[in-house]
C-alpha beads as a LAMMPS data file, in Angstrom:
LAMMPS data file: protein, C-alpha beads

176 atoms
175 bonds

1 atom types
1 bond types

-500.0 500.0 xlo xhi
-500.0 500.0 ylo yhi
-500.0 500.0 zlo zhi

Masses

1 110.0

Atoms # bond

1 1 1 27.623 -13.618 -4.465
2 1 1 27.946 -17.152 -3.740
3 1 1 25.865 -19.116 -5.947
4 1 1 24.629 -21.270 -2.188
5 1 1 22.353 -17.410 -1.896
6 1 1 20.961 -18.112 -5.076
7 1 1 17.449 -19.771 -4.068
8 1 1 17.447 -17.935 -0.702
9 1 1 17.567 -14.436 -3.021
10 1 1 14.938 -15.964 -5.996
11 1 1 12.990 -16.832 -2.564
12 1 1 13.113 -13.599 -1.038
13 1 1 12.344 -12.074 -4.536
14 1 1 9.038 -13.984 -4.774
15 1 1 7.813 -13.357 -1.203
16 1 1 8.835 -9.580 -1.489
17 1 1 7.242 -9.119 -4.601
18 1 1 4.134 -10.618 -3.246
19 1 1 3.700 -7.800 -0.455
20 1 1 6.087 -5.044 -1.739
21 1 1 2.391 -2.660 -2.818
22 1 1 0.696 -3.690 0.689
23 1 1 4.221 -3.152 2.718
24 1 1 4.612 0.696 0.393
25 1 1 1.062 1.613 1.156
26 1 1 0.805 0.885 5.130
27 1 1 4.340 3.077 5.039
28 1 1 2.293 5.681 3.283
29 1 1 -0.306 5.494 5.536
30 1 1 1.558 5.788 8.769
31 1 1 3.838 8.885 7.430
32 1 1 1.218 10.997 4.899
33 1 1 4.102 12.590 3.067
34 1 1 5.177 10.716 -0.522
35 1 1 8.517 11.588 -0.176
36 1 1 9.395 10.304 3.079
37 1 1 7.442 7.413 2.727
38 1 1 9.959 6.432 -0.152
39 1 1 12.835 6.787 1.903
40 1 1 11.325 4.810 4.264
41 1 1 10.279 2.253 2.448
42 1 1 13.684 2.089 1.007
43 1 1 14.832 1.607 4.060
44 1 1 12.877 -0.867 4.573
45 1 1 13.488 -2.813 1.972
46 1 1 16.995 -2.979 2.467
47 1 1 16.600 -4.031 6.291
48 1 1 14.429 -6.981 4.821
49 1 1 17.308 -7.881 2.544
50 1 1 20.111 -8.233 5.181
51 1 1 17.329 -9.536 7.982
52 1 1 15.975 -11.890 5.414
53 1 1 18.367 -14.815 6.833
54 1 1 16.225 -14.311 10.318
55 1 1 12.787 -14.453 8.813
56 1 1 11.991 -17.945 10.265
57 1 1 10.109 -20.588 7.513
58 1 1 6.751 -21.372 7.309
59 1 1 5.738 -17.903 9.495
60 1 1 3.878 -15.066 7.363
61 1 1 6.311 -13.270 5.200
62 1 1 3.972 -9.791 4.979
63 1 1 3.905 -9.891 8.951
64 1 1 7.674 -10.145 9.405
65 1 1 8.207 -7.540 6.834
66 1 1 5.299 -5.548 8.237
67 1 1 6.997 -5.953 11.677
68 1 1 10.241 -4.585 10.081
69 1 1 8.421 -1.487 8.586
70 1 1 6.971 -1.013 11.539
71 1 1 9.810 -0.289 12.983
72 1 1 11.251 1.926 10.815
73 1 1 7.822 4.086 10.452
74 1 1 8.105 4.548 14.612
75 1 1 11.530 5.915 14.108
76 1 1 10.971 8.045 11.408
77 1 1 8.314 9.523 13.574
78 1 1 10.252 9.651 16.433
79 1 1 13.194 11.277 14.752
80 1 1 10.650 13.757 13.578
81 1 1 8.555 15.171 15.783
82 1 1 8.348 18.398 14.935
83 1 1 6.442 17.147 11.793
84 1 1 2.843 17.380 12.601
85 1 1 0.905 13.872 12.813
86 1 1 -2.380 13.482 11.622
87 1 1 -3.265 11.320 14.859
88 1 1 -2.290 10.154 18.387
89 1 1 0.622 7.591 19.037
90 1 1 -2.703 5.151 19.904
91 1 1 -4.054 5.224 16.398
92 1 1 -0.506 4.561 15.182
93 1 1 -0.404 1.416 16.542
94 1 1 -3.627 0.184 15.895
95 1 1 -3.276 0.958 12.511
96 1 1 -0.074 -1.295 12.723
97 1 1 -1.908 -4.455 14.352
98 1 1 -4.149 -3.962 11.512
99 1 1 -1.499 -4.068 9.059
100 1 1 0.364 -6.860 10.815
101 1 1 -2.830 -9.083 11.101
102 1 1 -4.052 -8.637 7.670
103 1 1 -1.359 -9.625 5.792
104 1 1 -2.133 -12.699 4.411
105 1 1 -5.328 -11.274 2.284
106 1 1 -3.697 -8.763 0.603
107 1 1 -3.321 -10.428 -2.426
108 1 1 -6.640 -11.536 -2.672
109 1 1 -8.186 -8.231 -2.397
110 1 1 -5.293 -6.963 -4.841
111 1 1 -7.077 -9.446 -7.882
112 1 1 -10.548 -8.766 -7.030
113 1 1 -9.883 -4.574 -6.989
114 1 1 -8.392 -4.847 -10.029
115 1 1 -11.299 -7.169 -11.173
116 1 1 -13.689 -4.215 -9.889
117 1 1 -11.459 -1.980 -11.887
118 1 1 -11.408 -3.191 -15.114
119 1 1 -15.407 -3.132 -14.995
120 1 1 -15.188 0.412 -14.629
121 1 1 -16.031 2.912 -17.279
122 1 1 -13.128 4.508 -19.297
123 1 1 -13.356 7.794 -18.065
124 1 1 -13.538 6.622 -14.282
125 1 1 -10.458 4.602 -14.878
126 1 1 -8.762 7.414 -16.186
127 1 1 -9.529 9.518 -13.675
128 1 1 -8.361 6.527 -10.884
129 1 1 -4.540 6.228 -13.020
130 1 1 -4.165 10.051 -12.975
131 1 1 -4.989 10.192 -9.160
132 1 1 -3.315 6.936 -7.848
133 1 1 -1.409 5.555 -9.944
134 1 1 0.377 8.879 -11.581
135 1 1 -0.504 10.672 -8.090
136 1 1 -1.810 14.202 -10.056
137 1 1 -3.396 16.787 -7.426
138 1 1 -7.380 16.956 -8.075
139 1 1 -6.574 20.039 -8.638
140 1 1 -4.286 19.670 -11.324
141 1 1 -6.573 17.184 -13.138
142 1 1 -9.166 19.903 -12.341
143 1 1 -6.851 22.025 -15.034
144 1 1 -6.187 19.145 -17.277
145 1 1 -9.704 18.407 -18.276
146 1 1 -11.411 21.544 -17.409
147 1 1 -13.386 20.016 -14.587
148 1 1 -14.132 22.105 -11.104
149 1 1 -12.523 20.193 -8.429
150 1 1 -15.801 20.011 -6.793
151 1 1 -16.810 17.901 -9.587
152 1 1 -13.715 15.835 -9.368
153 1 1 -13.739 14.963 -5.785
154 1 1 -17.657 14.020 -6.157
155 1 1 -16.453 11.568 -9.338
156 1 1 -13.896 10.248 -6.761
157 1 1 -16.493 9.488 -3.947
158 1 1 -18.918 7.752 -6.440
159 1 1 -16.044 5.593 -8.544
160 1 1 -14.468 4.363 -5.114
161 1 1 -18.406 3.438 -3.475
162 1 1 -18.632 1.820 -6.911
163 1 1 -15.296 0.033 -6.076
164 1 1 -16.134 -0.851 -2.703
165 1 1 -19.930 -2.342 -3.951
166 1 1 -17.810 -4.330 -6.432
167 1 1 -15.394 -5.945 -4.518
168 1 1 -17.847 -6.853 -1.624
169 1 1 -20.095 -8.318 -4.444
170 1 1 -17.170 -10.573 -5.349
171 1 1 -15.980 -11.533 -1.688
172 1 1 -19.730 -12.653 -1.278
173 1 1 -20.379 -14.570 -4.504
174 1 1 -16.556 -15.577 -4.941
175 1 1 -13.748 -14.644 -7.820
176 1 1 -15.778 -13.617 -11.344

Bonds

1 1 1 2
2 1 2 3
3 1 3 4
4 1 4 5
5 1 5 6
6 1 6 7
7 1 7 8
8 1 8 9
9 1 9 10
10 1 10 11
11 1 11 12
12 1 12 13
13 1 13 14
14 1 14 15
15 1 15 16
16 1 16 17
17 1 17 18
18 1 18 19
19 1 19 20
20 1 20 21
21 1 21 22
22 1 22 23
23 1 23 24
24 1 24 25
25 1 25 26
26 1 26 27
27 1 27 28
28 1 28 29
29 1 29 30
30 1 30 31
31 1 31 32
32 1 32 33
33 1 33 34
34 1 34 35
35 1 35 36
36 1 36 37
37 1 37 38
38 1 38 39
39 1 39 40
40 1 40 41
41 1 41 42
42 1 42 43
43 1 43 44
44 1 44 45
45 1 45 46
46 1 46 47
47 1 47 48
48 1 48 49
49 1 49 50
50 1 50 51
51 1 51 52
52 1 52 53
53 1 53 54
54 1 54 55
55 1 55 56
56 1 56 57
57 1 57 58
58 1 58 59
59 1 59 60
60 1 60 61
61 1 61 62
62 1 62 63
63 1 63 64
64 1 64 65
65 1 65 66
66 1 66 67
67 1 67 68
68 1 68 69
69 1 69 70
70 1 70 71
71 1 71 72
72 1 72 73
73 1 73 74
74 1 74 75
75 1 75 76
76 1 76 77
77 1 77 78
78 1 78 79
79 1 79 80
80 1 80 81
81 1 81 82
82 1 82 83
83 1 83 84
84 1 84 85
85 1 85 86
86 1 86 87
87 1 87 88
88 1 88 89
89 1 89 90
90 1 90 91
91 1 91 92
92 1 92 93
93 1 93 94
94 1 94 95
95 1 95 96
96 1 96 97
97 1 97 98
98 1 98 99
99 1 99 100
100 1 100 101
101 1 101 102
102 1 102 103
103 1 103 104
104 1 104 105
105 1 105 106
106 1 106 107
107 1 107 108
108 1 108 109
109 1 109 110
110 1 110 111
111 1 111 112
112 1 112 113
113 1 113 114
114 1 114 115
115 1 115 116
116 1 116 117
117 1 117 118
118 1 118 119
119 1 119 120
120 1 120 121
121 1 121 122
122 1 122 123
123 1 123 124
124 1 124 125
125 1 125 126
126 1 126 127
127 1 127 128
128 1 128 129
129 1 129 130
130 1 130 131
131 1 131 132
132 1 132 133
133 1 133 134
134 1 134 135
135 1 135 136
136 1 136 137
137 1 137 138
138 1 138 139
139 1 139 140
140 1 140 141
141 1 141 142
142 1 142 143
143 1 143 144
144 1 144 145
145 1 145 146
146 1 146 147
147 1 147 148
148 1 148 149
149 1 149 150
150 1 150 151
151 1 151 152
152 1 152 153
153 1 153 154
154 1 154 155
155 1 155 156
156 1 156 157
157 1 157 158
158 1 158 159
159 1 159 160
160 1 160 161
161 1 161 162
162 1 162 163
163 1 163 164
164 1 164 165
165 1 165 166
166 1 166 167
167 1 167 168
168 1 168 169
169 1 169 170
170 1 170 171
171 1 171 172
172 1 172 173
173 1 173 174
174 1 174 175
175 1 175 176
């Protein structure tokens, strides 16, 4: 590579790396299925990379690259139609003008939910990393720790309202 690329790459770097959890979980979101949500994302990324000489200064970064995955989401689901989608065309795109038009928060709400985790009790935060972060079924957990799933799923509901009280707390009274 010519070294003339070298701050446009450490550039796109930093503004990726800024948006790459937000831009992974609207792909999730649009597509429901892990797997194809990777490839997608991969996709993605690599559209961003070879695009990233059009992304025009001084514009949001997370809505070009939102606009980008976007597009590759709608052809996915296009191409695959005879996967079932959990909703009509209609919510699609609203959930993408949501994505597109809250981009520049993300990061905010990124520090104060992990703020609002690292308040919670051991045990909830365990639970939370095998769920989300290590994506284990509720009912596998359910097997790990000897737990009903009921059980889980009701330890789920109260540790996310918990999360949700938390990080509205914050927004209100500003960063802890």
């Amino acid at each position: 590579m010519e070294s003339k690329n070298i701050p446009d790459n450490a550039r796109f770097i930093r503004l990726y790396t800024e948006i790459q959890s937000k831009l992974y979980f609207y792909i999730l979101a649009m597509i429901h299925n892990r797997s194809d949500a990777d490839d997608v994302f991969q996709e993605t990324v690599v559209t961003l990379w070879n695009s990233f000489g059009k992304y025009e200064e001084g514009k949001s970064f997370g809505a070009w690259a939102v606009g980008i995955a976007r597009n590759k989401v709608f052809d996915y689901l296009r191409a695959n139609k005879k996967n079932k989608k959990l909703f009509d065309d209609s919510v699609y795109e609203e959930l993408s003008e949501l994505a597109q038009n809250k981009s520049e928060d993300v990061s905010d709400r990124h520090q104060i939910l992990g703020s609002c985790v690292n308040k919670l009790k051991e045990s909830d935060h365990k639970l939370l990393t095998l769920r989300y972060h290590k994506s284990v079924s509720i009912k596998d957990i359910s097997k790990m720790t000897g737990r009903s799933s009921d059980s889980l799923y009701k330890s789920m509901a109260r540790v996310i309202t918990q999360l949700r009280k938390c990080m509205k707390r914050i927004k209100l009274v500003g960063n802890e």
